[in-house]
Structure formats: C-alpha cells, structure tokens
C-alpha positions, 0 to 999 in steps of 0.5 A: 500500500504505498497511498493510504487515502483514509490515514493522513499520515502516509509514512506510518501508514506505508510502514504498517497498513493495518493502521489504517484500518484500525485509527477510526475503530481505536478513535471511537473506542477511546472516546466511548471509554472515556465517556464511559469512565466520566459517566461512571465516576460521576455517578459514584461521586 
C-alpha cells in the first residue's frame, strides 16, 4: 500500500497498513471509554 487515502499520515501508514484500518475503530473506542469512565465516576461521586 504505498497511498493510504483514509490515514493522513502516509509514512506510518506505508510502514504498517493495518493502521489504517484500525485509527477510526481505536478513535471511537477511546472516546466511548472515556465517556464511559466520566459517566461512571460521576455517578459514584
């Protein structure tokens, strides 16, 4: 894979296309436990 249109940055990518496909998929699992974690301490507090 020498472009990777869906990763902005193409060095890491063209060096581990995987990346690629796991960016959005790692993106949305940081921001869901991050809810998730501020959800859960509020609530104990």
């Amino acid at each position: 894979m020498k472009n990777c249109k869906l990763c902005k940055y193409s060095k890491v990518c063209n060096d581990l296309p995987g990346i690629c496909i796991l960016v959005p998929y790692i993106a949305v699992a940081v921001v869901a436990i991050a809810m998730g974690y501020l959800f859960i301490t509020q609530e104990l507090l």
